[in-house]
C-alpha positions as CSV (number, residue, x, y, z in Angstrom):
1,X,-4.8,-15.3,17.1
2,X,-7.3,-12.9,15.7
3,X,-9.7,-12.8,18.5
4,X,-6.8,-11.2,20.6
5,X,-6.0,-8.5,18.0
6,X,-7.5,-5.2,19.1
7,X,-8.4,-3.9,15.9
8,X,-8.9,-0.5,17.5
9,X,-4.7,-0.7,17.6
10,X,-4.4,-1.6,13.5
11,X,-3.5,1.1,11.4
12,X,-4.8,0.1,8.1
13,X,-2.9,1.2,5.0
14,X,-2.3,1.2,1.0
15,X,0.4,3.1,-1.0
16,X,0.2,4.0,-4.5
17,X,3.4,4.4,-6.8
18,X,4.2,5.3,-10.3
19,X,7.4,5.0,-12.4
20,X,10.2,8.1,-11.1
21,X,10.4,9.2,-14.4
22,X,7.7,10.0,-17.2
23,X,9.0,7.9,-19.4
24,X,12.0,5.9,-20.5
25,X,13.7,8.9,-22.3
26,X,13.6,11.0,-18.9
27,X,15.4,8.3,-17.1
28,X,19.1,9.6,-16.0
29,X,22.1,8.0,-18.2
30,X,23.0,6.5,-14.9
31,X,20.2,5.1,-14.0
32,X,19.4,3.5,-18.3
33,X,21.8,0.7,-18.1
34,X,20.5,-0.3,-14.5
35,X,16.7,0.0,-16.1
36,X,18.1,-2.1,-19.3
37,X,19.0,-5.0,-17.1
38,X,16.1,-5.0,-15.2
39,X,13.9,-5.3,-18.4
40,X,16.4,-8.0,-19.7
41,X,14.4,-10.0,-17.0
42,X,11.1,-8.9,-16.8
43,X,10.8,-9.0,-21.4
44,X,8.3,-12.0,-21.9
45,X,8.4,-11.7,-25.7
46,X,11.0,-9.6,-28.6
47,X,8.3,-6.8,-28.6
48,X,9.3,-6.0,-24.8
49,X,12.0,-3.8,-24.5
50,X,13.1,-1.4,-21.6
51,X,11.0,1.3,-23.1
52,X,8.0,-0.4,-23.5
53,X,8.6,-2.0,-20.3
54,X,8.8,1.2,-18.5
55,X,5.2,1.2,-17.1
56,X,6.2,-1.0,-14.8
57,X,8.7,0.7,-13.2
58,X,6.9,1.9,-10.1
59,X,6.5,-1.5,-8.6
60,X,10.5,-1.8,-8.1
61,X,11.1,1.4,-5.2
62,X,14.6,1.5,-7.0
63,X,12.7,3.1,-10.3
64,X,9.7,4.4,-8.7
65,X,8.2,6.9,-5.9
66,X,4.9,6.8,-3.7
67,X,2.3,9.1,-4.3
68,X,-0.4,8.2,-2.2
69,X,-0.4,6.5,1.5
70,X,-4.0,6.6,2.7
71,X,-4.1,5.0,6.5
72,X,-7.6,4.0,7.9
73,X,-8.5,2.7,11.6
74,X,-11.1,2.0,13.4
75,X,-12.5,3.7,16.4
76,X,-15.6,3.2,18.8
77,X,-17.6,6.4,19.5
78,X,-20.3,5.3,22.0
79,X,-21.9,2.1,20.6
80,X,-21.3,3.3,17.1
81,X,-18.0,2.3,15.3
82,X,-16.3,4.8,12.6
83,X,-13.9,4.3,10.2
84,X,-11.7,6.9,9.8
85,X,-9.6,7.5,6.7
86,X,-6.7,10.3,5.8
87,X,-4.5,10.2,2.8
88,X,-1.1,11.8,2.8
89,X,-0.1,12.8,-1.4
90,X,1.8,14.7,-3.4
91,X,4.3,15.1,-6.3
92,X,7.1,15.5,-3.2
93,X,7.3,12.0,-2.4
94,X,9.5,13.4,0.4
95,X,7.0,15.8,2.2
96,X,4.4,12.9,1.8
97,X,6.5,10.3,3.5
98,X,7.7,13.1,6.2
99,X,4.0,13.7,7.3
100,X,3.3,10.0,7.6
101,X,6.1,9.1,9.6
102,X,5.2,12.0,12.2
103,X,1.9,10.7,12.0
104,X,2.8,6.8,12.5
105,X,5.7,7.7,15.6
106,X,2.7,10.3,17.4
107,X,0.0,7.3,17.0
108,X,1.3,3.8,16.4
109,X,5.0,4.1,17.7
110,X,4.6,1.4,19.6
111,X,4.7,-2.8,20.0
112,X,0.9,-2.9,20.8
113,X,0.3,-1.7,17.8
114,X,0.5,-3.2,14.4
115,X,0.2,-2.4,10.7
116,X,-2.1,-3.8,8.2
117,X,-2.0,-4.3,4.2
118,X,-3.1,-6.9,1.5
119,X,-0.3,-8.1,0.0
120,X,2.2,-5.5,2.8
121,X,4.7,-7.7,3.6
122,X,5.4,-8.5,-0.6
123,X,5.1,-4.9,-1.1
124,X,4.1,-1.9,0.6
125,X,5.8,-2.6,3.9
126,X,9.6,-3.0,1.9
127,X,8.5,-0.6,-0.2
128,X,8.0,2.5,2.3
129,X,10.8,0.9,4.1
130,X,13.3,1.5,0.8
131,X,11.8,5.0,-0.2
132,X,12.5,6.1,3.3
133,X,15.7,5.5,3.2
134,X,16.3,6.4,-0.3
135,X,14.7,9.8,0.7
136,X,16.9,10.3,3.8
137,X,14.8,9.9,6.3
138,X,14.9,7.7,9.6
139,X,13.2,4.4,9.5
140,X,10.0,4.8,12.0
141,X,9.5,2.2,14.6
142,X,6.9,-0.5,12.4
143,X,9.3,-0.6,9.2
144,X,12.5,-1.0,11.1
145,X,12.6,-4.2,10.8
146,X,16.4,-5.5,10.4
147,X,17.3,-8.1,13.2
148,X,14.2,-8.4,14.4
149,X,12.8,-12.3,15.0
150,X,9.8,-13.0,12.4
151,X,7.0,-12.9,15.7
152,X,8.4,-9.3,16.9
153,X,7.4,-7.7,13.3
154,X,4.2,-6.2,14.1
155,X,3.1,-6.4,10.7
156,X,-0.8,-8.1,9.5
157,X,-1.1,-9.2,5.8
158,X,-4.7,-10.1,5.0
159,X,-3.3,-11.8,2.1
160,X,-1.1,-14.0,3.9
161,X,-3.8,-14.6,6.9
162,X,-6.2,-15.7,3.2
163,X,-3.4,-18.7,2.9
164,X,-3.7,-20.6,6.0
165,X,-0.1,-21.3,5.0
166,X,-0.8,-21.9,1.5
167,X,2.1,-20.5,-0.6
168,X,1.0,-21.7,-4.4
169,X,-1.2,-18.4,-5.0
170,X,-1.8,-15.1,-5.1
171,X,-5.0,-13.7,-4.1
172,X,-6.0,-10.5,-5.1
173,X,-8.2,-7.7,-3.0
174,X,-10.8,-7.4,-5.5
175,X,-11.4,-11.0,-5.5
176,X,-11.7,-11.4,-1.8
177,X,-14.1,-8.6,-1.8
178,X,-16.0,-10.4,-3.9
179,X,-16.8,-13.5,-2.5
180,X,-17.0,-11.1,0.9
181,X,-19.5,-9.4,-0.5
182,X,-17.9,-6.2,0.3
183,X,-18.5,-3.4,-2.5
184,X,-15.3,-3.6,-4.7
185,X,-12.4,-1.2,-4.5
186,X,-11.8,-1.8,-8.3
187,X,-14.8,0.2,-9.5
188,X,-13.0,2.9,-11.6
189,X,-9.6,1.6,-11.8
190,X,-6.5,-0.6,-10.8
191,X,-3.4,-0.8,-10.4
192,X,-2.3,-1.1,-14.1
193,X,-4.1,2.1,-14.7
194,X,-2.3,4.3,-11.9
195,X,1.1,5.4,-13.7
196,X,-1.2,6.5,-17.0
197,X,-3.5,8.8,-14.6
198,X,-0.3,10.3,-12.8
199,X,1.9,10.9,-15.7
200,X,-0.7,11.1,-18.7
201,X,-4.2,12.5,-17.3
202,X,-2.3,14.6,-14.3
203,X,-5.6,13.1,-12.2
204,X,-3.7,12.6,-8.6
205,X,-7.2,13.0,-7.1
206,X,-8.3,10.0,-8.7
207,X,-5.7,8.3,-7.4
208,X,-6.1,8.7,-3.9
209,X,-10.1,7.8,-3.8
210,X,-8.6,4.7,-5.1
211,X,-6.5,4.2,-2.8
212,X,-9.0,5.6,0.2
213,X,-11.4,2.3,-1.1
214,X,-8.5,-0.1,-0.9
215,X,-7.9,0.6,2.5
216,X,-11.5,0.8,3.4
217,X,-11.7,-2.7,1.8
218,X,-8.2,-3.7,4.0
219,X,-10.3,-2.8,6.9
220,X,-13.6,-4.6,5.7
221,X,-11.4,-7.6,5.4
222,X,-9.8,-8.1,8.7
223,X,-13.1,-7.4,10.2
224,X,-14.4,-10.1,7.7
225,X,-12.0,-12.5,9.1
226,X,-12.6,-11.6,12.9
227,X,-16.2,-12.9,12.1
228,X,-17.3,-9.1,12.7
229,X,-19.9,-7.3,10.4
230,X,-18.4,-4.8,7.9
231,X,-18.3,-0.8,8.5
232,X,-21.6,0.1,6.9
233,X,-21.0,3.8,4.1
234,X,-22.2,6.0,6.6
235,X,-19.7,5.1,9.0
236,X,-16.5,6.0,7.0
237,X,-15.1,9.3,7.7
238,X,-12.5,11.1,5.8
239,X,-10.1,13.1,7.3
């Protein structure tokens, strides 16, 4: 199957997301009770409660908003290959998610091409898919999913292709770039770190060249698994 893939049609891409709200306190009366149920769940010991819990909001796109979609893809220029990379970010999670669906419709609007994340079909895919809506916007071709038949989803996940159909596991990026040998994406932060740097050091640029290198590393991987050498520094361009 992955000989036929032309990656030169696979738009690459990683989203970063933080809680809606600062904190627990900020959170709508509304919206509390909802949040207290959820916590009810996720509480592992009687020191978790919904406000400690909070940090962990933006993983669930019913508490949380995107702030960063960086896309990367891979073009031939001559005998050299770049690989290009451009971040749509913002406090608007709106405007963001605006610009990248004109950008996804102009470029990949199509069934030849097909989207690719680590871990995209658990998370980023549904969770674009829900903000979208949420945000009042029209589904773009790649996330409208509903009704389709699983082989018609035009959707890669280089975690999933990682599990030969394994289920037990999780794998995570920065360990397959280990054992890759593919400089890590998880050099200055991760995931766990993101809502603290958005809410608490206001660093959003930070954000995004971690979430450019996860991408990169997306990329580095699917080329990894085609048997194909790696994009070398030099050939990474940022838009």
């Amino acid at each position: 199957m992955l000989d036929k893939i032309n990656i030169e049609n696979v738009l690459f891409l990683d989203i970063e997301t933080v809680p809606l709200y600062r904190s627990y306190k900020e959170v709508p009366d509304n919206l509390k009770p909802l949040w207290d149920r959820k916590a009810s769940f996720l509480a592992k010991s009687e020191d978790d409660s919904s406000e400690t819990l909070y940090n962990q909001a933006g993983i669930y796109a019913e508490y949380g908003k995107i702030i960063c979609i960086s896309v990367g893809y891979l073009i031939y220029n001559g005998n050299q290959r770049e690989f290009r990379i451009k971040s749509f970010y913002g406090h608007n999670e709106k405007e963001l998610l605006q610009e990248f669906i004109i950008m996804l419709n102009k470029h990949y609007g199509g069934p030849s091409t097909l989207l690719c994340a680590h871990n995209g079909k658990e998370f980023d895919f549904p969770y674009l898919g829900r903000r979208i809506l949420i945000n009042g916007l029209k589904l773009p071709f790649h996330l409208d999913i509903a009704g389709k038949k699983p082989w018609e989803i035009a959707h890669l996940d280089t975690m999933v292709l990682w599990k030969f159909g394994d289920y037990k596991n999780y794998t995570s990026i920065n360990l397959l770039a280990a054992i890759f040998c593919i400089p890590t994406p998880k050099d200055d932060m991760d995931g766990s770190d993101v809502a603290h740097v958005y809410w608490e050091e206001k660093n959003l640029d930070r954000i995004v060249e971690y979430c450019q290198k996860d991408v990169l590393t997306v990329g580095q991987l699917l080329l990894k698994f085609k048997g194909d050498p790696i994009i070398s520094k030099e050939s990474v361009i940022f838009a």
